[in-house]
C-alpha positions, 0 to 999 in steps of 0.5 A: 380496339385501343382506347384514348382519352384526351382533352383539347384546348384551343388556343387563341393565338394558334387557332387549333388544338394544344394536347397533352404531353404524351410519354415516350416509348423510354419512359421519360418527356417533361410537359416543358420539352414536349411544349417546347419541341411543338411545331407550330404547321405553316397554316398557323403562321398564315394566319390560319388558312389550309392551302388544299395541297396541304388538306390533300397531305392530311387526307392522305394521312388519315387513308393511310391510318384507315388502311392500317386500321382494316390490315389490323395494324393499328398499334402504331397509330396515334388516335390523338394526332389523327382525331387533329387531323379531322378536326383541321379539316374540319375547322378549315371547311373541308368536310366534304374531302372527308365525306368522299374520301371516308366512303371511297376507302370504305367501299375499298376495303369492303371490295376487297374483303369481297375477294377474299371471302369468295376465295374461301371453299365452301366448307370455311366460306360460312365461317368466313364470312363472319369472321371478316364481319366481325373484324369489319365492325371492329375496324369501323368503330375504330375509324368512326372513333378518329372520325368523331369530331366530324361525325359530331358536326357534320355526319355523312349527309345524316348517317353515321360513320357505323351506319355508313360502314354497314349499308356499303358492306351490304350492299357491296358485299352481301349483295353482291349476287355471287356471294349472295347465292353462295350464301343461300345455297350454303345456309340451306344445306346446314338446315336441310342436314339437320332436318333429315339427319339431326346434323346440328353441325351448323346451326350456329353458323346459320345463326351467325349469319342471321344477326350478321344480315339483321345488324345490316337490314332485315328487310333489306338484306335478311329477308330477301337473301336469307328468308325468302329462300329458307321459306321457298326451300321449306315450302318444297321439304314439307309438301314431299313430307306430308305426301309421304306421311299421309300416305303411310299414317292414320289421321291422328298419326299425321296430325300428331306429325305436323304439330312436332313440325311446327315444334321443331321449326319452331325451336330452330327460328329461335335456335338459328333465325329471325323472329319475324321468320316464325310466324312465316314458317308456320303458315307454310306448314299449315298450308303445305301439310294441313290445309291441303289435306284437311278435308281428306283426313277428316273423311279417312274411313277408319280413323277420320271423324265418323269413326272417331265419334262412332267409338267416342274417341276423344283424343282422337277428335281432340287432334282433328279439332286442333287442326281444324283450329290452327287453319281456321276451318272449324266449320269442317269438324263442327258440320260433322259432329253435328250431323252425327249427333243429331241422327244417332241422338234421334235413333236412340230417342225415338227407340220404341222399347226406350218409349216404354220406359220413361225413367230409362229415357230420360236417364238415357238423355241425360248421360248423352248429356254429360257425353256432350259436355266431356265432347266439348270440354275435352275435345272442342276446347283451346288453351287460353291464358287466363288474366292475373294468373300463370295457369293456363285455362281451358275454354270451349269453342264458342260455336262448337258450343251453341250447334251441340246445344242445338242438336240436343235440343232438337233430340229432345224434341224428337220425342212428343212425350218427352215434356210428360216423360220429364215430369214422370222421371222427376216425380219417381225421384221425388217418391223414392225413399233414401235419396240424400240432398246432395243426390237431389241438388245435383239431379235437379240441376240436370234435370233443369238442363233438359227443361231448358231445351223443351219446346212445349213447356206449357206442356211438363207444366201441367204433368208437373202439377198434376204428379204434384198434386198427387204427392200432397193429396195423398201424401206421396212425397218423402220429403218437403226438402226436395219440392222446395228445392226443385220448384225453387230451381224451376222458378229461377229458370222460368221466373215467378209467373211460371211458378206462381199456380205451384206455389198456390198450391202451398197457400201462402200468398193468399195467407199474406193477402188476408194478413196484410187486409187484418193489418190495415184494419188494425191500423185504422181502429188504432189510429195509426197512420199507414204512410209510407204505405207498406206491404208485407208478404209472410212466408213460411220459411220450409216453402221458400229458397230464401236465406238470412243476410249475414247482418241485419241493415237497419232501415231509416225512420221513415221505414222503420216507423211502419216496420215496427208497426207491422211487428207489433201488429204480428205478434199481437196475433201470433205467439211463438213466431219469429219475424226474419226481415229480409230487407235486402229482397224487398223493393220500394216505390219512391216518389222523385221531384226534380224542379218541375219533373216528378217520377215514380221509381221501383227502386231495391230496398237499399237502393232506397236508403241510400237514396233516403240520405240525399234528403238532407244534403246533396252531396256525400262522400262514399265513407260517410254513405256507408256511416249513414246507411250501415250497408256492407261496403261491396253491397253498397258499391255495387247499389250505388253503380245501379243508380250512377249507370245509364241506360237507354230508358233513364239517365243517371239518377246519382253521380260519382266524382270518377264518373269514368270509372267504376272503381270507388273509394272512401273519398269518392263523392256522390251528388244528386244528379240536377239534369236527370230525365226519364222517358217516362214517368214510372220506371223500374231500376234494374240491379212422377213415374205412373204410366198415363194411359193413352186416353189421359193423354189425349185428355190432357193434350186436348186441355193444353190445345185449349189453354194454348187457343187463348193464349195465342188470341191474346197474343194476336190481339195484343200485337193486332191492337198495338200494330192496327195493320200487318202482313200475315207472313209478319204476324206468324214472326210476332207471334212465335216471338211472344209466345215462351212456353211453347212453339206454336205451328204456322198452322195453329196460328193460322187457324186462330186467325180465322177464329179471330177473324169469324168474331170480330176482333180483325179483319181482312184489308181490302187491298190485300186478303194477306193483310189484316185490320185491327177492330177496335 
């Protein structure tokens, strides 16, 4: 491709361009000879006007030098004469003329370049054909460089000479149907070669064509001429293949065959086509080889999932869950396992020589356990990439996840002594001597697992405090370590009010209760005022799972007035003590006055103090906060987004200049909210192995029928009361709702109705014996 540089000027008198002297072939030429030797053409002396016999010579010119250009003869052209000939032709509004004749000789040479590929053997026709593109393109980007000056001002209706050259070569040439079938046929036996043979021999040619027809169009040209036929040729390879290989290998086998498939058809789209072609591919794969043969692999009777699950292989069930992933059909797979847990589970629970041996059971429970988990981590798990890092992460099959978990909790239930057998298996732990913490913290954890699934929890409650009450009476525990460490986890499971008769039983409530009556009392005979009203509990540090902040936040004046009250109070009474104010797990009630508006709000202790702060100024910036309240700054951060978050109960309570952002900086300002509003006018801010004879547990079950009467009255009689009427079949829904320890039958709900119903408390609609009315 020759390279010219020039430079035009226009004269005046002539109307055209003036060029540069150009040397000649003998070396010599002065600027003054070349000036002087100029011929000036007639139209010029004619004042300027291109008779059309004259624009017809110059066309005639320019086809010749077209010509040259595609018989790779362009040594002997002057780009600069030429790149003048335009631009008169041009200049005298002839472009038209240049727009026919430029498309007319294009398609020529394409037309002819057409014969000469088809005459080429099959062998070379490939090769062929890419090499005349290549010396196409050449040839077009060198007419395009004489065509610049029109392509500039005018262009082809918008098109550009390159982009014209390449639609009229694809549509003349590789559309032509003869090449185009020549070109399927030929591309297709260079693929099929290395896919049964491992004949590479090809593949960059097939490559080659590829970003031939892309350059062209992809969905013009590639798709349908090349694309279309490598997938409807792969379509008929894989369904011969995956006929062959099921019938000759196991379900893991297949499986481990098709994703090598993939691979490999994978490596060839980026070897030697499109990338748009693989994610096509692929689901040709997937419908040929695992869609129709899903079902079929996962029922093979010996190495589908029953026998995978029976032998608890897990590489195995891994390639069936990968199967099952890639198409989509999870569902296939998850009812299986579930089916199989879930029958195998109940015949080992409800096993009678396992019932004599509550420890064995639950230890047995627990081991299935953790087979569920290593199931799940394992097998029912994807590669997912995890943000910020280049690791990748596994990650569990969400609904793989919840129907194990169902299962299991079904198992557990199977057995309706296994709430008693929990307490029993905890309480022989408890009892057994040499047991480190570390063995204990782990143990309760999965013990923790196992109460979560209980469906009678009132149940293991009363079998926990009775074997409880049995080790503090008679001194039966190892150690106090292990009773706060399991209570503690209980409590964080169930919550305060299922824990707080446990926690009776260690008196340290009632030893708050009378302190904080002997500190009233002390401030009164001193003559202290008690305002702001505090409340302290005591608690004794070996009973509770509390631990001291990392820095003691200084509390404001207002609290710490009565703080150092309560101090002196304390240790007028008590000698040898040591106070720990732990600040951060406190709450505080603040009284908030907006205008006209008051609220009452529970808000976290530094919630308050930083609330404290806008007493005195309205606005501050979050640096001048953390000045003010001494609170550490990711403490602070995360406060201070409690009270600017707002929720469907109460709106924003402070505002933060980023109000759309919950990323803060020292410069961010917080402001008192003017327009907050509340639904109502209170609201919280949110931020033992001794065997029971038969007789004691039917003693012990009749006391748990008995709490649970009351319980569901009060469960009837709250909802009755809010609701006056509802539907029988609405109020079983209501009641299994509200009731958290335990499930209550349909029949015990029923029989409490009645008992409800024979005093008083409701009654039966007239209209509808189904319907009931509430009494006030």
């Amino acid at each position: 491709k020759l390279q010219f540089l020039y430079l035009i000027g226009i004269g005046a008198a002539t109307g055209g361009p003036t060029p540069h002297t150009m040397p000649t072939e003998g070396g010599g030429g002065s600027r003054s000879s070349a000036v002087r030797n100029f011929h000036i053409p007639a139209y010029h002396r004619n004042q300027g006007v291109l008779a059309p016999l004259a624009a017809e010579e110059k066309w005639r010119i320019l086809e010749k030098a077209i010509s040259q250009i595609f018989l790779q003869m362009p040594g002997k052209l002057s780009f600069q004469s030429l790149y003048t000939e335009v631009y008169h032709l041009m200049h005298h509004q002839y472009e038209e003329r240049l727009q026919m004749g430029l498309k007319t000789s294009l398609t020529s040479h394409v037309m002819t370049m057409k014969g000469a590929v088809m005459k080429a053997s099959d062998t070379a026709f490939l090769e062929t054909l890419i090499d005349t593109w290549k010396k196409y393109k050449e040839s077009v980007s060198m007419v395009r460089d004489v065509f610049m000056y029109y392509e500039k001002y005018c262009g082809v209706n918008g098109t550009k000479v390159n982009t014209l050259g390449v639609e009229l070569f694809g549509h003349y040439l590789l559309k032509n149907p003869d090449v185009a079938k020549r070109i399927k046929r030929l591309t297709n036996d260079v693929i099929q070669r290395e896919r049964t043979d491992s004949d590479p021999t090809g593949q960059y040619l097939v490559k080659d064509i590829t970003n031939m027809m892309c350059d062209v169009s992809v969905d013009g040209v590639y798709e349908p001429l090349l694309e279309a036929h490598f997938l409807s040729a792969s379509r008929e390879f894989c369904e011969a293949e995956a006929s062959k290989l099921f019938a000759a290998s196991t379900s893991p086998q297949y499986i481990t065959a098709v994703f090598k498939r993939i691979e490999m058809e994978q490596q060839r789209v980026e070897r030697s086509l499109s990338p748009t072609t693989l994610p096509k591919i692929k689901k040709v794969i997937k419908d040929k080889m695992l869609v129709e043969y899903i079902t079929p692999l996962l029922e093979k009777e010996d190495t589908g999932a029953v026998p995978a699950l029976k032998n608890w292989n897990l590489d195995h069930l891994a390639l069936l869950y990968q199967a099952v992933h890639l198409i989509g059909q999870t569902d296939l797979l998850l009812g299986i396992i579930t089916r199989f847990l879930l029958e195998d589970g109940s015949r080992f629970i409800q096993e009678r020589e396992m019932n004599e041996s509550p420890v064995q059971l639950v230890d047995g429970i627990l081991k299935r356990r953790e087979l569920y988990d290593a199931l799940l981590d394992q097998a029912c798990s994807c590669t997912v990439e995890k943000v910020g890092t280049m690791l990748p992460k596994r990650q569990r099959d969400k609904s793989f996840e919840k129907e194990i978990r169902q299962s299991f909790v079904l198992v557990v239930n199977k057995n309706n002594r296994f709430a008693e057998y929990l307490s029993t298996a905890i309480d022989a732990k408890l009892r057994k001597r040499g047991v480190t913490d570390d063995e204990c913290d782990i143990y309760f954890d999965k013990i923790i697992i196992l109460y979560q699934c209980l469906q009678d929890k009132d149940v293991f409650e009363r079998y926990f405090k009775q074997h409880l009450a049995k080790r503090l009476l008679l001194s039966k525990q190892v150690g106090e370590d292990g009773e706060r460490l399991f209570i503690s986890k209980l409590k964080a499971e169930s919550g305060h009010h299922f824990t707080t008769k446990i926690e009776g039983m260690f008196n340290d409530m009632a030893n708050s209760q009378e302190n904080m009556n002997a500190y009233k009392l002390y401030c009164q005979n001193n003559g202290t005022s008690t305002t702001p009203e505090l409340s302290v509990q005591v608690l004794t540090t070996g009973f509770w799972p509390l631990t001291k902040p990392a820095t003691d936040i200084p509390l404001p004046p207002a609290l710490e007035a009565p703080k150092k009250l309560f101090h002196n109070y304390y240790f007028s009474k008590h000698t040898g003590r040591r106070l720990t104010w732990l600040t951060s797990t406190g709450n505080a009630d603040v009284k908030y006055i907006i205008g006209n508006r008051k609220y009452e709000m529970n808000v976290h202790v530094l919630q308050a103090i930083i609330l404290l702060v806008f007493n005195t100024r309205d606005e501050i910036t979050l640096q001048h906060l953390l000045e003010a309240t001494e609170i550490p700054l990711t403490e602070l951060k995360r406060q201070v987004l409690s009270l600017t978050m707002l929720t469907k109960n109460y709106g924003r309570i402070l505002l933060k200049s980023c109000a759309q952002s919950k990323a803060m900086n020292g410069d961010t300002v917080i402001s008192i909210n003017s327009g907050f509003s509340s639904k109502h006018c209170k609201f919280k801010v949110s931020s033992v192995v001794l065997k029971e004879t038969e007789e004691q547990a039917k003693a012990t079950r009749g006391a748990v029928g008995e709490d649970r009467k009351w319980q569901i009255d009060a469960i009837i009689v709250r909802i009755m009361k809010s609701r006056k009427v509802m539907e029988h079949r609405c109020l079983l829904l209501e009641v299994a709702k509200l009731a958290s320890v335990f499930t209550p039958s349909p029949d015990d709900v029923k029989k409490r109705i009645e008992s409800l119903l024979e005093r008083e408390y409701i009654e039966r609609s007239s209209e509808s014996r189904s319907t009931y009315v509430y009494l006030a």
